[in-house]
C-alpha positions as CSV (number, residue, x, y, z in Angstrom):
1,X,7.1,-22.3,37.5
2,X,10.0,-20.1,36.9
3,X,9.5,-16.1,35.8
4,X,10.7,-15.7,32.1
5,X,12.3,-12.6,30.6
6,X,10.2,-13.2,27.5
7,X,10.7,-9.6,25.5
8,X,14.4,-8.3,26.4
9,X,13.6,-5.3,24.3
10,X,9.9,-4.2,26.1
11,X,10.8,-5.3,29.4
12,X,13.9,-3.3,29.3
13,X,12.2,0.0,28.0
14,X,9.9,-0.8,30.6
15,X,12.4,-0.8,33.6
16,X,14.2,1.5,32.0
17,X,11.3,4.5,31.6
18,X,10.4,4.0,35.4
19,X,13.7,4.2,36.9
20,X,14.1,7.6,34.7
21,X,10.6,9.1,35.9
22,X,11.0,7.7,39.6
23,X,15.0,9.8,39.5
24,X,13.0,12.1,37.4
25,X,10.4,13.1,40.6
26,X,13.2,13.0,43.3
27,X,15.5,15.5,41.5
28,X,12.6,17.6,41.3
29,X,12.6,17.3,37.5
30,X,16.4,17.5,36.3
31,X,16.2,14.4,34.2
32,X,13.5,16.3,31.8
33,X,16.3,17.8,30.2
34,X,17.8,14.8,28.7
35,X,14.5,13.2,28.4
36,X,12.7,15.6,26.3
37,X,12.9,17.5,23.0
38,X,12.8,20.9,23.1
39,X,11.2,23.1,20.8
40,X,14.5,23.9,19.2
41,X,17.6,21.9,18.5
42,X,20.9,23.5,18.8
43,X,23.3,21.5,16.0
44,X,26.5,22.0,17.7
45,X,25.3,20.3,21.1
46,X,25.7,16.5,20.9
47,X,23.0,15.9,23.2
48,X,20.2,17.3,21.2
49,X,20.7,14.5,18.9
50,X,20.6,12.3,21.5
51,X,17.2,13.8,22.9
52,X,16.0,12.9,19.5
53,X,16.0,9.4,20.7
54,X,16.3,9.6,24.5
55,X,12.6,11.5,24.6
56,X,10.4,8.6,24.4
57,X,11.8,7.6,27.8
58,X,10.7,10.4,29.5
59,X,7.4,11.0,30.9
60,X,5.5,13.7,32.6
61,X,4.1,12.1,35.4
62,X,3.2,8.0,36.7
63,X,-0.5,8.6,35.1
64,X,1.2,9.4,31.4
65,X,4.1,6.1,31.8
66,X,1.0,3.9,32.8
67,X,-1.4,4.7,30.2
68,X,2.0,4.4,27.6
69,X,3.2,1.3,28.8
70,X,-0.2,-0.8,29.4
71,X,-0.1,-0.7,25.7
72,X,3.3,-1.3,24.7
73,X,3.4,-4.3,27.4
74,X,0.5,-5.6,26.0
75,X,1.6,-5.0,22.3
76,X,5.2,-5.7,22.5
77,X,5.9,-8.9,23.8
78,X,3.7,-10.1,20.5
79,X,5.9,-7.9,17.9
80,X,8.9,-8.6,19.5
81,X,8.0,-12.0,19.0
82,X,6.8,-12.0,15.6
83,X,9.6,-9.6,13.6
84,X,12.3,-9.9,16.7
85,X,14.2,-7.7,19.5
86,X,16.5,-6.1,17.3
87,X,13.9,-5.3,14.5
88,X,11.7,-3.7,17.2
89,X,14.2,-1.7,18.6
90,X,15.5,-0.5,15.2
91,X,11.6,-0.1,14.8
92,X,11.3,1.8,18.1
93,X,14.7,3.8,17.8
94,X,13.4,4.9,13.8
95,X,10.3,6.0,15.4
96,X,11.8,8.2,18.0
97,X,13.9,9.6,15.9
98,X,11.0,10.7,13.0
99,X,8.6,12.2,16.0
100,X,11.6,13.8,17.2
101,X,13.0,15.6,14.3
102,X,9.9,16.7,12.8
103,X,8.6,17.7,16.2
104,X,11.7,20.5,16.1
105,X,11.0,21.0,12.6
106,X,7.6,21.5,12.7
107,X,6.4,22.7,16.0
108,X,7.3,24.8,18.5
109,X,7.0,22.9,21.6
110,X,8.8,20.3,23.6
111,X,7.9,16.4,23.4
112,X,8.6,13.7,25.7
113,X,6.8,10.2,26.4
114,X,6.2,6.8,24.4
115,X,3.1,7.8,22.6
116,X,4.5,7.6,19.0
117,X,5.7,4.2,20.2
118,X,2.3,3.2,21.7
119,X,0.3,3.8,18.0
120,X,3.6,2.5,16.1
121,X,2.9,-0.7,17.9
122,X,-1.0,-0.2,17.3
123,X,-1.0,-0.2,13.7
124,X,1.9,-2.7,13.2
125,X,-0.3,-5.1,15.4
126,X,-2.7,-4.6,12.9
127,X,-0.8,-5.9,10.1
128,X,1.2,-8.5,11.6
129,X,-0.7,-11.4,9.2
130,X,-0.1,-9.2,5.6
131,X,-0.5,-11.0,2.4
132,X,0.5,-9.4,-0.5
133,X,-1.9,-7.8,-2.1
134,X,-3.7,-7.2,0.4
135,X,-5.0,-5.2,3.3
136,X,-6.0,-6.1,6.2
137,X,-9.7,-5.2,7.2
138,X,-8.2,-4.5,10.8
139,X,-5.5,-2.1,9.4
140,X,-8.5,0.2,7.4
141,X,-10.3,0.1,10.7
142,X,-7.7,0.6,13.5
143,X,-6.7,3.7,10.8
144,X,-9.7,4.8,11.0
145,X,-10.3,4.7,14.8
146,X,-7.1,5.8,16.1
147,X,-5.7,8.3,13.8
148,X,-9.5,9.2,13.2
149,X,-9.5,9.8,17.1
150,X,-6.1,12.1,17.0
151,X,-6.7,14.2,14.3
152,X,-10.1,15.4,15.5
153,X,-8.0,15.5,18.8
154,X,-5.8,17.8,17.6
155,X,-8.8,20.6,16.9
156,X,-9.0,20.7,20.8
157,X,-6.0,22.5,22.5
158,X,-4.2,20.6,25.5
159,X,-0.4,19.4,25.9
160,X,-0.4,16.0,24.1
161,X,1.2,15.6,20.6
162,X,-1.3,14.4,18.3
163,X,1.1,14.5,16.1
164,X,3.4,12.3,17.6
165,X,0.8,9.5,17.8
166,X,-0.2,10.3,14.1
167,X,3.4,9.7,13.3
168,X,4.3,6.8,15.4
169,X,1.1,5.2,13.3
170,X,2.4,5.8,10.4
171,X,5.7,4.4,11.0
172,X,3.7,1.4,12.4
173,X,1.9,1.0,9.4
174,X,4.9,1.0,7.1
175,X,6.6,-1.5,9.1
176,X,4.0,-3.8,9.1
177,X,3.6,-3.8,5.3
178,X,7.6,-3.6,4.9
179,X,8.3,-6.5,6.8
180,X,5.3,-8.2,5.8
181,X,6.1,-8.2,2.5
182,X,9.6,-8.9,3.1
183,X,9.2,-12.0,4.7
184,X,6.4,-13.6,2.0
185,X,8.3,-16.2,-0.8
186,X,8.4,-14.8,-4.4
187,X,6.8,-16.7,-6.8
């Protein structure tokens, strides 16, 4: 039995997200810079549109990166399959850029970490057998549990970005009836 790279795109984020938090904690937290958002974006600097995409590498500590990337190794190797590696990236690159932007627009604090990824890839899941139509029983329910979940979340102050996970959904969701639809014959 040989090891198989079976989702270039996931496994690569993966490895990618660790090496930056590992040179991340022996720099004594330099890399944040370039793996964050800030709470404002300065339009002349090149490398806040960067961060816009860069941020959902980054990650506060190993705690945050594991609970991220459980689901998004769990998740991703099935949508990476289903709509492809370049579709999920474009789908994971869109995503980082929408949390990011309005995250500068909208909010006045910083924003690093895959969670907009993580409930993109939740609610896409959910949608990954669309007929047109319809909608899926799942998709009403995983709504309903996870955004539910963040929105009542957000009443509650802490540092996590209930928005970001709201958004990330609703990019998910999108996707999944986009490409769902796409791909069903016309009659």
């Amino acid at each position: 039995m040989r090891v198989h790279y079976n989702a270039p795109v996931v496994l690569t984020y993966t490895i990618i997200s660790c090496i930056v938090l590992l040179l991340n904690q022996l720099t004594g937290g330099v890399l944040n810079y370039f793996f964050s958002v800030g709470a404002t974006m300065n339009i002349f600097n090149p490398l806040d549109y960067l961060k816009l995409f860069t941020h959902v590498i980054g990650h506060g500590n190993w705690e945050h990166l594991i609970g991220n990337f459980t689901f998004i190794l769990l998740l991703g190797p099935i949508l990476e399959e289903k709509y492809s590696s370049s579709s999920l990236l474009k789908m994971i690159l869109f995503t980082a850029l929408v949390t990011g932007l309005l995250n500068v627009l909208l909010f006045g604090n910083g924003l690093l970490g895959a969670s907009g990824i993580v409930f993109m890839m939740i609610l896409l899941s959910s949608v990954v057998n669309v007929k047109a139509g319809y909608v899926p029983l799942t998709f009403i329910l995983v709504v309903i549990l996870f955004i539910g979940k963040e929105i009542t979340n957000s009443l509650r102050p802490d540092n996590i970005s209930q928005f970001a996970h709201i958004l990330g959904g609703i990019c998910g969701g999108i996707f999944g009836f986009y490409k769902g639809r796409k791909k069903l014959p016309s009659n």
